[in-house]
ZAFI-378564 format. One record per residue: residue in one letter; x, y negated, z of N, C-alpha, C in turn. Coordinates in steps of 0.2 Angstrom, whole numbers. Each point is the difference from the previous one (the first is absolute). Example, Ala and Ser with C-alpha at 12.3 -4.5 7.8 and 13.67 -1.06 7.14 Angstrom:
2
type;nxx;nyy;nzz;caxx;cayy;cazz;cxx;cyy;czz
a;66;28;39;-4;-6;0;4;-6;0 $
s;-2;-5;-4;4;-6;1;-4;-5;3 $
//
This chain:
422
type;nxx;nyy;nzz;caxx;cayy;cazz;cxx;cyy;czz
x;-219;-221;475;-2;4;6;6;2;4 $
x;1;-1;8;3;2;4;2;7;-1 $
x;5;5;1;2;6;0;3;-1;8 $
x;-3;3;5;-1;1;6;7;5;1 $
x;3;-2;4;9;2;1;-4;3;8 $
x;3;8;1;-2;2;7;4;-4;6 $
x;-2;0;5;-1;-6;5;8;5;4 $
x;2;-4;1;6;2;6;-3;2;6 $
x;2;5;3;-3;5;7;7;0;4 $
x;-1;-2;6;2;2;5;5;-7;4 $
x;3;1;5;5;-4;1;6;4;3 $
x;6;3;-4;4;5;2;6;-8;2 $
x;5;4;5;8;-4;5;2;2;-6 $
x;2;4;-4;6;2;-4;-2;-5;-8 $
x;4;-1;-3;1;-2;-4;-8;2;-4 $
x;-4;-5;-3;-6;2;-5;2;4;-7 $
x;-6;5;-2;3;1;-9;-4;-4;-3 $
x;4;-1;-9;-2;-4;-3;-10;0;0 $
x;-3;-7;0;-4;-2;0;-4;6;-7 $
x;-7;2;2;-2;5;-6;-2;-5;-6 $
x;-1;5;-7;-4;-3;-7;-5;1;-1 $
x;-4;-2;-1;-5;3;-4;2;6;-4 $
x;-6;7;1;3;4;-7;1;-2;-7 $
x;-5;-4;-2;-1;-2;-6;8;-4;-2 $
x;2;0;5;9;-7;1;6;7;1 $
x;-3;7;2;6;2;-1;3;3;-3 $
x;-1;4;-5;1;0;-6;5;-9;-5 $
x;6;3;-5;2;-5;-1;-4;-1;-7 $
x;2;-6;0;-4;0;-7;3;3;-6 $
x;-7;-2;-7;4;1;-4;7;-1;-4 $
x;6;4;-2;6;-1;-1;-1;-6;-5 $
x;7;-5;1;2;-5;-4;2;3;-7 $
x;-5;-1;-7;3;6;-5;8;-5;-2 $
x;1;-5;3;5;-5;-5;5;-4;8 $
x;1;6;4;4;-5;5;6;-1;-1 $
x;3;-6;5;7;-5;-3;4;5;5 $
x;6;-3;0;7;3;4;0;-2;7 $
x;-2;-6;1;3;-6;3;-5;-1;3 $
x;0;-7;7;-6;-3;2;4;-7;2 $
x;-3;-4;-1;4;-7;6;-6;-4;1 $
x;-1;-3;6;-5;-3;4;2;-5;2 $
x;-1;-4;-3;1;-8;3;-3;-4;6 $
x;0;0;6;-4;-5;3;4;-6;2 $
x;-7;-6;-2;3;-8;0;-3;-1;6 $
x;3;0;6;-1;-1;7;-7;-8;-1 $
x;-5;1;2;-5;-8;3;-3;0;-6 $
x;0;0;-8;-1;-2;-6;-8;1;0 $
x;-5;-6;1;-6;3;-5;-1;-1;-5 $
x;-6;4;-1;-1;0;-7;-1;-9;-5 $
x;-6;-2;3;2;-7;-4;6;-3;0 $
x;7;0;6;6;-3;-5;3;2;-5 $
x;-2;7;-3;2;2;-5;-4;-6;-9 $
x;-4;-1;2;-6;-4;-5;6;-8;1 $
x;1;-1;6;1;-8;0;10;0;-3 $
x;3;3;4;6;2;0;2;1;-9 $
x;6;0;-2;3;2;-6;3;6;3 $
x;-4;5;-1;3;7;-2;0;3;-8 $
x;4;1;-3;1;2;-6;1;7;0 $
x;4;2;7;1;8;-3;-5;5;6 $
x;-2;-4;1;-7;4;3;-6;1;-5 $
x;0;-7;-2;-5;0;-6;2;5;-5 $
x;8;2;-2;2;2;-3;-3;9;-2 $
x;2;1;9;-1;6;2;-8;1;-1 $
x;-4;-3;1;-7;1;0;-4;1;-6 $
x;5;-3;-8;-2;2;-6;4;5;-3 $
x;4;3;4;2;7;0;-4;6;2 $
x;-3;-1;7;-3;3;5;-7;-3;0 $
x;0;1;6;-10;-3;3;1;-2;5 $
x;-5;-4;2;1;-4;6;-8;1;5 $
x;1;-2;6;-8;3;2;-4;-7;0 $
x;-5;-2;-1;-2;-8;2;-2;-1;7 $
x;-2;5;3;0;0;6;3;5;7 $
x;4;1;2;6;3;2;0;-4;6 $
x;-1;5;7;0;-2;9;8;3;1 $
x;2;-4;5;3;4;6;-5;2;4 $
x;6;5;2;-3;5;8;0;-4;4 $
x;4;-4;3;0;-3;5;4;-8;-1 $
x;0;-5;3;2;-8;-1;8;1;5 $
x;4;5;1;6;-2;0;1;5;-2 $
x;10;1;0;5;2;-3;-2;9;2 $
x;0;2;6;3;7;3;-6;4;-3 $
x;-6;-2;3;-7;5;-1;-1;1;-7 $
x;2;-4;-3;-2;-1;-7;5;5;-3 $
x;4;0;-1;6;3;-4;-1;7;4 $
x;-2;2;7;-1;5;1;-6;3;-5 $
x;-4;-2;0;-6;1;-5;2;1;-6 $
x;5;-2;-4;5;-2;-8;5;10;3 $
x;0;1;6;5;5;0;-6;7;0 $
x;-5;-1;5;-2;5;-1;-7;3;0 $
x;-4;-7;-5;-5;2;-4;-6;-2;5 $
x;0;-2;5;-5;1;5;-1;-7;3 $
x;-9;-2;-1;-1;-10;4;6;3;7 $
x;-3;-8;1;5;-1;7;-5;4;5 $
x;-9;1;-2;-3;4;6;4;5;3 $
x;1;5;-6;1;5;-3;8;1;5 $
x;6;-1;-4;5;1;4;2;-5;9 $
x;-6;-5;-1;-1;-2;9;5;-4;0 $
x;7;-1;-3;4;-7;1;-3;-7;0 $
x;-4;-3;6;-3;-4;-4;4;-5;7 $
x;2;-3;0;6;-4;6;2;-4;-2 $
x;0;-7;5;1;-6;-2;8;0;-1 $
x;2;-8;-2;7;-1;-1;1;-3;8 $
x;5;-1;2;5;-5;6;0;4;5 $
x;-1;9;-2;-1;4;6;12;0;1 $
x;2;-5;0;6;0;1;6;6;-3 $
x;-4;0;-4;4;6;-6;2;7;5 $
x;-9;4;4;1;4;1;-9;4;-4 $
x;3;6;-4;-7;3;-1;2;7;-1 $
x;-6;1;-2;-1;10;0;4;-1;-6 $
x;1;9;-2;2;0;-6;-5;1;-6 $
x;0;2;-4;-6;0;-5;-2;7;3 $
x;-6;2;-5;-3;5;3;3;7;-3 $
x;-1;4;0;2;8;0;-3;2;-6 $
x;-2;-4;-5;-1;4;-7;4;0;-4 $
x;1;2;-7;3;-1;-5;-2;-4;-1 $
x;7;-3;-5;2;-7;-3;1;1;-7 $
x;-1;-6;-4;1;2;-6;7;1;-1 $
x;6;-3;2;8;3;-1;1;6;3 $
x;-3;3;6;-1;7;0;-3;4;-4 $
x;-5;0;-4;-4;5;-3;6;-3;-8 $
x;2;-4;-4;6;-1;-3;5;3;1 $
x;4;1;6;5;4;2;-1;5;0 $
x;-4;4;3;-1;8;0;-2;2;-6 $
x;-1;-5;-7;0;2;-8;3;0;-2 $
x;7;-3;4;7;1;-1;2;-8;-6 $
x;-3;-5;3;0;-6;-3;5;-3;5 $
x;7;-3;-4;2;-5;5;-5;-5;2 $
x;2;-4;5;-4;-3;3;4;-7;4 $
x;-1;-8;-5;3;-6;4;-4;-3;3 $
x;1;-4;8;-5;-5;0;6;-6;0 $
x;-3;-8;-2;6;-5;3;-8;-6;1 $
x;2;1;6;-4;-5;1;1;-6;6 $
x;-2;-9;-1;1;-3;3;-5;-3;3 $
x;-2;1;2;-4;1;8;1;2;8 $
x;5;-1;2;2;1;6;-4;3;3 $
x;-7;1;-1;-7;4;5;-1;9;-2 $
x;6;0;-7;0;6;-2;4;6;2 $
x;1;0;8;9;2;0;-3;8;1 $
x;7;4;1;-1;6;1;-2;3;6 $
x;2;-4;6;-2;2;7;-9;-1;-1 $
x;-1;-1;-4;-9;0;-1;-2;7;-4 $
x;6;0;-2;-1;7;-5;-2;-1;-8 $
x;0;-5;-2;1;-3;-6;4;4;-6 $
x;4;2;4;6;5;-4;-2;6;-4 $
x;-7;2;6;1;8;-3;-3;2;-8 $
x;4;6;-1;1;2;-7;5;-8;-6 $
x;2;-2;6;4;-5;-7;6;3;2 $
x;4;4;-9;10;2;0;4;-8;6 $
x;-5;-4;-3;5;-10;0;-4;-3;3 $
x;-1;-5;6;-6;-3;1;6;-7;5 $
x;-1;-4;-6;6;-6;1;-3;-6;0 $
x;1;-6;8;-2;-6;-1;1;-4;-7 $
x;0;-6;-2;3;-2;-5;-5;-8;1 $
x;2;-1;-5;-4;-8;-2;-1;0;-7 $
x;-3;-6;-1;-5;0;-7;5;-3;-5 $
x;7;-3;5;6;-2;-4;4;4;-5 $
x;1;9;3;4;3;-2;-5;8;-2 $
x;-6;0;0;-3;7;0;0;0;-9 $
x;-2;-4;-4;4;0;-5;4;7;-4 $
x;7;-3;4;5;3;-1;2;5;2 $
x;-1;1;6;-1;7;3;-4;6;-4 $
x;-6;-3;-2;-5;5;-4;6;1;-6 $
x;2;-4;-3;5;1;-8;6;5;3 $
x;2;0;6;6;3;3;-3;8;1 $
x;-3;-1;3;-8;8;1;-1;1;-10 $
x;-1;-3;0;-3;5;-7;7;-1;-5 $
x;6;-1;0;4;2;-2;6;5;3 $
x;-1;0;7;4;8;4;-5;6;0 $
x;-6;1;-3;-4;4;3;-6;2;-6 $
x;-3;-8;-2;-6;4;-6;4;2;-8 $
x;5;-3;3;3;1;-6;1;6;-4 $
x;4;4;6;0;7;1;-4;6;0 $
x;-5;-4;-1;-6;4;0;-5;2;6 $
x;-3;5;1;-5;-1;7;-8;-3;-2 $
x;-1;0;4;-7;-4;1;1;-6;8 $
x;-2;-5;-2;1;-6;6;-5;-4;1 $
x;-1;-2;6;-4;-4;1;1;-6;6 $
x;-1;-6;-1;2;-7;4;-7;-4;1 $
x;3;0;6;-7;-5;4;7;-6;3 $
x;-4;-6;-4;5;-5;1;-6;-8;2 $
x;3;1;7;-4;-7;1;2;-6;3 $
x;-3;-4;-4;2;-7;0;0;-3;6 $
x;3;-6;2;-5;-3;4;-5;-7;-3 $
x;2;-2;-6;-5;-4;-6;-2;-8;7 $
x;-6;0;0;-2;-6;2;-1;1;9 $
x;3;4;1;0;0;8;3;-8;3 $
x;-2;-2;6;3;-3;3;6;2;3 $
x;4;-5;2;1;-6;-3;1;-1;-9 $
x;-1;-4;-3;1;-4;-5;6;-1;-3 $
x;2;5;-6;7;-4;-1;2;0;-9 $
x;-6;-2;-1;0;-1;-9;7;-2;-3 $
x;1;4;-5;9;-4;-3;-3;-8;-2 $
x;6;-2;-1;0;-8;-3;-5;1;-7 $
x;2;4;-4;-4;0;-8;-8;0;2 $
x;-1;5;5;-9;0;2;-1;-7;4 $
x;2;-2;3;0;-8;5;-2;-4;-5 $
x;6;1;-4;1;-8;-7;-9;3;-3 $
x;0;4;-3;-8;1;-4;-5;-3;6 $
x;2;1;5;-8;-2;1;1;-7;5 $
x;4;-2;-1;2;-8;2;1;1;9 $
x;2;4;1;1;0;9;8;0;3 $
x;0;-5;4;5;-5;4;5;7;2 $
x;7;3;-1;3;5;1;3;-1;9 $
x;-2;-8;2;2;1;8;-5;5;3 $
x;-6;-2;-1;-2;4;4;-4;8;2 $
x;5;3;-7;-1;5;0;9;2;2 $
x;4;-3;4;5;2;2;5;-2;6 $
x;-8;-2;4;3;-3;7;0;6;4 $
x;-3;2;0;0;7;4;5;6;-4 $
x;3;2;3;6;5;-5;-3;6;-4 $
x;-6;2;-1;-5;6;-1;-5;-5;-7 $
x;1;-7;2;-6;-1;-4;-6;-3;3 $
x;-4;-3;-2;-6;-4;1;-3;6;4 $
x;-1;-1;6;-6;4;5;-8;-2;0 $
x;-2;5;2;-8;-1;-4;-4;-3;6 $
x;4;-1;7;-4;-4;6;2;-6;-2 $
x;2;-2;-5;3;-7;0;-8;-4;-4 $
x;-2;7;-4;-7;-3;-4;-6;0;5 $
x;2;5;5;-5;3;4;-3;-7;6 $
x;6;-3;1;1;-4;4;-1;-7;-2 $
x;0;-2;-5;-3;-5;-4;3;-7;3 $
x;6;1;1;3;-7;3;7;-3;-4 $
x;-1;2;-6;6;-1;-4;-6;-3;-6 $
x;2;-6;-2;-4;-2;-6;2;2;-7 $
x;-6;2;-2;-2;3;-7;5;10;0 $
x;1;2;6;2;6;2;-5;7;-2 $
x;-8;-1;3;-3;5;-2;-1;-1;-9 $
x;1;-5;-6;-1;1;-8;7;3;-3 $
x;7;-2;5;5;3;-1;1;5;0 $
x;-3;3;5;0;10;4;-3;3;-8 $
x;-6;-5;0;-4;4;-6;4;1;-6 $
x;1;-6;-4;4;0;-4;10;5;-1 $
x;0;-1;7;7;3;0;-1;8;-1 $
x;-7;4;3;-2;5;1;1;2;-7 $
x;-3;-4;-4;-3;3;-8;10;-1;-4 $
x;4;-6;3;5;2;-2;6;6;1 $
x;-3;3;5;4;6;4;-4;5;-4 $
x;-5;1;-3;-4;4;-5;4;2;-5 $
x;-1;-6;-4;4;0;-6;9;2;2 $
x;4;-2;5;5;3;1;2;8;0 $
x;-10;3;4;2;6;0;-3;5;-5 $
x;-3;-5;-5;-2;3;-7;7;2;-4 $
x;4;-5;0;7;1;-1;6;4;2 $
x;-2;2;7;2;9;1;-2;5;-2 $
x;-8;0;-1;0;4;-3;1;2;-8 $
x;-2;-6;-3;4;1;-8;9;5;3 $
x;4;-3;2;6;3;3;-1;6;1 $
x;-4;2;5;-1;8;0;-2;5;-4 $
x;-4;-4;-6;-3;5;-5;7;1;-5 $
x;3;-5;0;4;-2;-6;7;5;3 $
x;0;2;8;5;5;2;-2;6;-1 $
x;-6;2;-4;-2;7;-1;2;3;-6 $
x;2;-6;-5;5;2;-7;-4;3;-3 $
x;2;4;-4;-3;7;-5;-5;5;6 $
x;0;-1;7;-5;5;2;-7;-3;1 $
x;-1;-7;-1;-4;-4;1;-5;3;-2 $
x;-2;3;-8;-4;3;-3;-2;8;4 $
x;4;1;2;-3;7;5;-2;-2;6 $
x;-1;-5;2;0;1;8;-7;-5;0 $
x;-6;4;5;-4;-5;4;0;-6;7 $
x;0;-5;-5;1;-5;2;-8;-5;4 $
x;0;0;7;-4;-2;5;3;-8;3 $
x;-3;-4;-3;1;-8;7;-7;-2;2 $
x;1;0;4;-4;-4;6;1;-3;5 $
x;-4;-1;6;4;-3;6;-6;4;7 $
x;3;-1;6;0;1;6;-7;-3;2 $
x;-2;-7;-2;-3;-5;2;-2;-6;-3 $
x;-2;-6;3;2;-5;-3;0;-5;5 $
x;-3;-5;-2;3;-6;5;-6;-5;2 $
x;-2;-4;4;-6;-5;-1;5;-9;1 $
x;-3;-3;-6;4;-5;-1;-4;-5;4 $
x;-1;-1;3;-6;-5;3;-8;1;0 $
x;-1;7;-5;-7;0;1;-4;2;7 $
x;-5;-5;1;-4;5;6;5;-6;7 $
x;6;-4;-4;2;-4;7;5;5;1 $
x;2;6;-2;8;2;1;3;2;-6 $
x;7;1;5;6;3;-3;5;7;2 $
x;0;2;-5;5;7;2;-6;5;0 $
x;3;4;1;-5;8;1;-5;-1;1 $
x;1;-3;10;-4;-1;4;-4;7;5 $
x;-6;2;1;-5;5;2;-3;1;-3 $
x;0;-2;-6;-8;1;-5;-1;5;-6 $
x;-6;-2;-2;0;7;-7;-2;-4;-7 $
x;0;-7;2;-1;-4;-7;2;2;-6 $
x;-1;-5;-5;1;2;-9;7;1;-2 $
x;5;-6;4;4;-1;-2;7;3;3 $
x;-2;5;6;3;4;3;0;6;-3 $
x;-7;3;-2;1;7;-2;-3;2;-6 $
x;0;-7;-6;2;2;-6;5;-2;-2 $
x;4;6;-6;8;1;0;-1;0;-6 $
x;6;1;-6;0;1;-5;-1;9;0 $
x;1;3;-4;1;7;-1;1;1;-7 $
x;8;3;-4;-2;-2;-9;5;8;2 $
x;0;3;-6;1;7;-1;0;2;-4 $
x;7;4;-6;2;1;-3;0;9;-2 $
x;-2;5;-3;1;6;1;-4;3;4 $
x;-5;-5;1;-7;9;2;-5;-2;-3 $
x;-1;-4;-6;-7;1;-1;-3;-8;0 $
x;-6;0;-4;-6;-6;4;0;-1;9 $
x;0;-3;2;-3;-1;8;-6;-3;0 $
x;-3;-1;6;-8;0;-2;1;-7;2 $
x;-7;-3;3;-1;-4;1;3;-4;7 $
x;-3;4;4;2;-3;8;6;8;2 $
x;3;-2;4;4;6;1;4;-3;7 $
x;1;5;7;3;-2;4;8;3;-1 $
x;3;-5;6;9;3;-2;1;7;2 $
x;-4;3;5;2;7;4;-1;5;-6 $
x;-3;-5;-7;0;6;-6;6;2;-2 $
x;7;-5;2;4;0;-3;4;6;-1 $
x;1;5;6;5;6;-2;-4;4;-4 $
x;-7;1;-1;-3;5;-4;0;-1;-7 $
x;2;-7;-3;1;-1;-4;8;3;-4 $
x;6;-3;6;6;0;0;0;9;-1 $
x;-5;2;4;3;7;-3;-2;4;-5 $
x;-7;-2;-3;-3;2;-7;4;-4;-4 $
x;4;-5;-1;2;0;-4;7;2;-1 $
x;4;3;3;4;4;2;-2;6;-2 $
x;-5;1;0;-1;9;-1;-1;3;7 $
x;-1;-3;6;5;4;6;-9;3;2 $
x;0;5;1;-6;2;4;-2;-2;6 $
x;-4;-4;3;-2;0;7;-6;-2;1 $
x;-5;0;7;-5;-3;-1;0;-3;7 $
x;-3;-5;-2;4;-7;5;-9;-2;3 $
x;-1;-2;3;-5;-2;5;-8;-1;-3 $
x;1;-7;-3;-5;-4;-1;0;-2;-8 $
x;1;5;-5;1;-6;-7;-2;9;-4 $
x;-5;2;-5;-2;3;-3;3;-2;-7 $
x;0;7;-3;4;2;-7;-1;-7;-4 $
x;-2;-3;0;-2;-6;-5;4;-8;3 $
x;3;2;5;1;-7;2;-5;-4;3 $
x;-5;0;-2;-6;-3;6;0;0;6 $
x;1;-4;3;-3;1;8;-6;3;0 $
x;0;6;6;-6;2;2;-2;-3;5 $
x;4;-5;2;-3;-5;6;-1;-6;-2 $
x;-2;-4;3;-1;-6;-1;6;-6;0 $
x;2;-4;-2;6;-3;4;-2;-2;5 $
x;7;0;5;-1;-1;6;6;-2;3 $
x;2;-5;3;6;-5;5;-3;0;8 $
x;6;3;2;-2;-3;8;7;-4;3 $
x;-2;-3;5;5;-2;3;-1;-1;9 $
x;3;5;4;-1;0;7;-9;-2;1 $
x;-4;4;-1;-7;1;-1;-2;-3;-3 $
x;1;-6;-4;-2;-2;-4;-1;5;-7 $
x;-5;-3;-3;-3;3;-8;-3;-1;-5 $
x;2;2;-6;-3;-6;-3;-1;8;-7 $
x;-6;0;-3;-4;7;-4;-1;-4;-6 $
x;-1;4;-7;-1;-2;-6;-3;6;-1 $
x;-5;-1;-4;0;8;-4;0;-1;-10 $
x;-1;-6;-2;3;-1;-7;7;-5;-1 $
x;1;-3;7;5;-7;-2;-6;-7;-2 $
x;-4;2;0;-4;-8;-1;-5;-4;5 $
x;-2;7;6;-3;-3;6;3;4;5 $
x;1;-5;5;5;4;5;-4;-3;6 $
x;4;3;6;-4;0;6;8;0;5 $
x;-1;-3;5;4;-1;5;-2;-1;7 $
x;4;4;4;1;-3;7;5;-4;4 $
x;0;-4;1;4;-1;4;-1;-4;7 $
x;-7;2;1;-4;-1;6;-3;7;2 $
x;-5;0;3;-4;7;1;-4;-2;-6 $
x;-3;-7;0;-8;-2;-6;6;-2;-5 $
x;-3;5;-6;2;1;-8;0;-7;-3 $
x;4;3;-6;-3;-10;-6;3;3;-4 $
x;-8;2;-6;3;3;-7;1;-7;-6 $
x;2;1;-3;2;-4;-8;-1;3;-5 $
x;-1;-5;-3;-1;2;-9;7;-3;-2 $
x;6;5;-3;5;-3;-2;0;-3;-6 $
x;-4;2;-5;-1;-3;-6;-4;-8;-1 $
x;-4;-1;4;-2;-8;2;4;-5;5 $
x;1;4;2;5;-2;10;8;4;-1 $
x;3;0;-4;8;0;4;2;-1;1 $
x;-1;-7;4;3;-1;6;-4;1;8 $
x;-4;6;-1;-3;2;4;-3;-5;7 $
x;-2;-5;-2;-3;-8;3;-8;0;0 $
x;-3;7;-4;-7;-2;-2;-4;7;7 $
x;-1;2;5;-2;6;1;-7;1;-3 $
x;1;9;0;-9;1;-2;-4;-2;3 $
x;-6;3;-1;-5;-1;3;1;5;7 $
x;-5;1;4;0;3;6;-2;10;-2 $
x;-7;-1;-4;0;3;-3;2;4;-5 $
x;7;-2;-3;3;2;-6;5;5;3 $
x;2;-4;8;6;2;2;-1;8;5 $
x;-6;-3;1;-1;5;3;-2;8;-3 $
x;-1;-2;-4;0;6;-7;7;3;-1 $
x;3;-4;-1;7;3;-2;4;2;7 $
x;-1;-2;5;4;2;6;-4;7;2 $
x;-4;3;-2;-3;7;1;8;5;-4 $
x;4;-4;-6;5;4;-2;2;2;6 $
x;2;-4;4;6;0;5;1;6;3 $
x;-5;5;3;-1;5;2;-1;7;-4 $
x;0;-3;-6;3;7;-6;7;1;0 $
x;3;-5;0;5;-2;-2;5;3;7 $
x;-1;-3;5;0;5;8;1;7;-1 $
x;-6;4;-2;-1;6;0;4;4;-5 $
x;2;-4;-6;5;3;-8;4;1;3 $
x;6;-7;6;6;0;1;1;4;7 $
x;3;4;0;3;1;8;4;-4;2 $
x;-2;-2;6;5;-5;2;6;2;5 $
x;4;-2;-3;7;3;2;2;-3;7 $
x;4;0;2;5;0;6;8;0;3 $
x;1;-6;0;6;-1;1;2;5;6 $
x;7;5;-1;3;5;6;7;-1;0 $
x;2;-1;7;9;1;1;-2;-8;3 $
x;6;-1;4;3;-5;3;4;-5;-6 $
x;-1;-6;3;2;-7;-5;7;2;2 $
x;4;-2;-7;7;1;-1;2;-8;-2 $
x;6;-1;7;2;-7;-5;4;-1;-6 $
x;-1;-5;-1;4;-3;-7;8;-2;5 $
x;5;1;-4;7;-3;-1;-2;-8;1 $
x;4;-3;5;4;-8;1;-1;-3;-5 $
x;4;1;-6;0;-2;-6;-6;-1;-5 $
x;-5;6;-1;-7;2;-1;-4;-6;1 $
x;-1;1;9;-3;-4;2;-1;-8;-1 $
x;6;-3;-1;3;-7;-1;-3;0;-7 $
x;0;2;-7;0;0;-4;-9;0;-2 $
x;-3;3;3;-7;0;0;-4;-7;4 $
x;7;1;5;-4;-9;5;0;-5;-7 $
x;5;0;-3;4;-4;-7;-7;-1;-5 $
x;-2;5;-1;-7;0;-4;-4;-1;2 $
x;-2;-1;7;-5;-4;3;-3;4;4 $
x;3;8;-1;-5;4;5;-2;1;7 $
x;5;-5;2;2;2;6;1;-10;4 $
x;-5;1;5;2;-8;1;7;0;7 $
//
């Protein structure tokens, strides 16, 4: 059942307050009787969930016979900024209003004016690292706030970094927390030699362009046997970035066993299904199921959205807070739910879903149809699009406030680099 979030009132010039909770949400939950020291939250930039099944990950899997994994796990949204904004402060993308296309030339709002999970950390007197490779994460968007460190890096050296971090600082003692993000299978393409050699793919052409194999190159379909390379190369950049992550676990030493430990990703990717490639404007399967596996709070349920993430990050931490949308138990009290620039796409167990990305709806049975090729009946769909406006009513819908700030020269170049920007 829907737990009805009171409806935002008004339209004030000055800056908005935090979007309201449901009473039943504001109260924190019950205390962690057995919380860790520590948190770290991995996100594999583009990763969905089935590359994980095709891919050679070992220390994923590893992690997940440690922990628990969700089987069915949404993003918030099908690109980088909305998404992780949701990962920061617990709210759909309805909810905190970020919902804005990419190639706006590297000018946007800043995040919204709520608390963040590295600010509600901070003020519990938790150091606080972020090191993320993503260029779309900078601090003139406000990315920063409540991070002590909040440092570009790459997937080459975040590693290290962490080992350098938790030996001037966890060592010492403290309570710490690291949000460290990959950029994993993002475009362009640039799997080392040892992933190439495994999956038999030609090392020229994933090294003519200086960034790596670009994903208009599959899109574009003028390069022969190009779109089975992209795919292939994809699941080999997987396995590469299965391999940072082992690294990063393996930098947490002797605090490994104290700390909660979160991987996931932002997103995923569409490999050709549906006739595309890349993100795109959609709310498909392969866009907005991700992996989710979690070490240190518990069983996870069944289906489970990212924006659950900080409520997690902080019952397992012990920290007190009550965060938007995610009840004492971890359950979503809403349904899942991905939008992208009005587009949306609804689930209420993970196994039939409903989407728009027209005004007229097309539900699915994901358990006969996963590759969402069969739609329902008219009938069926119709039934289930009655949710749409429950789910309306639950969320208050947020609103983006402030003037667009641009990104740095450099920024900007680095994200055209990754495709976001033509």
């Amino acid at each position: 059942m829907l737990l009805l979030l009171l409806a935002c009132t008004g339209a004030p010039s000055a800056p908005a307050p935090p979007p309201p909770v449901h009473p039943a949400l504001s109260a924190a939950p019950e205390p962690n009787p057995a919380p860790r020291t520590n948190a770290v939250v991995i996100v594999i930039d583009t990763l969905r969930a089935d590359a994980v099944a095709r891919a050679a990950t070992p220390n994923l899997d590893a992690l997940a016979a440690r922990g628990s994994a969700v089987p069915r796990a949404w993003s918030a949204g099908t690109w980088t900024v909305p998404s992780v904004i949701s990962m920061f402060t617990g709210m759909p993308v309805r909810q905190h209003g970020w919902d804005l296309p990419t190639g706006r030339m590297g000018r946007y709002p800043q995040l919204p004016d709520t608390p963040t999970l590295a600010q509600v950390l901070h003020e519990a007197g938790v150091r606080t690292v972020g090191l993320y490779a993503n260029a779309y994460l900078h601090e003139a968007l406000g990315f920063q706030r409540g991070f002590d460190v909040w440092n570009r890096t790459s997937d080459a050296v975040i590693a290290s970094q962490l080992a350098k971090e938790v030996h001037s600082h966890w060592d010492d003692g403290g309570r710490h927390f690291a949000y460290l993000h990959l950029l994993g299978p993002h475009s362009p393409l640039h799997p080392s030699e040892a992933a190439l050699a495994r999956y038999g793919l030609d090392e020229a052409l994933f090294t003519e362009h200086p960034y790596g194999l670009e994903i208009g190159v599959a899109k574009r379909g003028r390069t022969p046997g190009a779109e089975a390379a992209y795919r292939d190369g994809y699941h080999a950049a997987v396995e590469d970035a299965d391999a940072v992550v082992g690294a990063l676990l393996a930098a947490l030493g002797e605090h490994r066993d104290d700390t909660v430990v979160i991987v996931t990703s932002d997103h995923g990717e569409l490999l050709g299904e549906h006739g595309v490639f890349g993100h795109g404007w959609w709310v498909y399967e392969p866009l907005t199921n991700v992996p989710f596996i979690a070490e240190g709070v518990g069983t996870l349920p069944e289906t489970l959205g990212i924006a659950s993430l900080p409520a997690l990050v902080t019952w397992g931490m012990g920290v007190p807070h009550a965060w938007p949308t995610v009840d004492h138990q971890w359950v979503p009290d809403l349904p899942l739910a991905a939008q992208r620039e009005g587009k949306l796409a609804l689930s209420a167990d993970g196994k039939k879903k409903i989407v728009w990305h027209e005004a007229t709806p097309m539900a699915f049975d994901l358990v006969v149809d996963p590759g969402e090729e069969a739609p329902l009946s008219e009938k069926e769909t119709s039934e289930m699009a009655t949710g749409r406006a429950s789910w309306e009513t639950a969320v208050p819908k947020g609103a983006v406030l402030g003037e667009d700030v641009k990104l740095p020269k450099e920024t900007v170049e680095r994200v055209k680099a990754l495709g976001y920007i033509e």
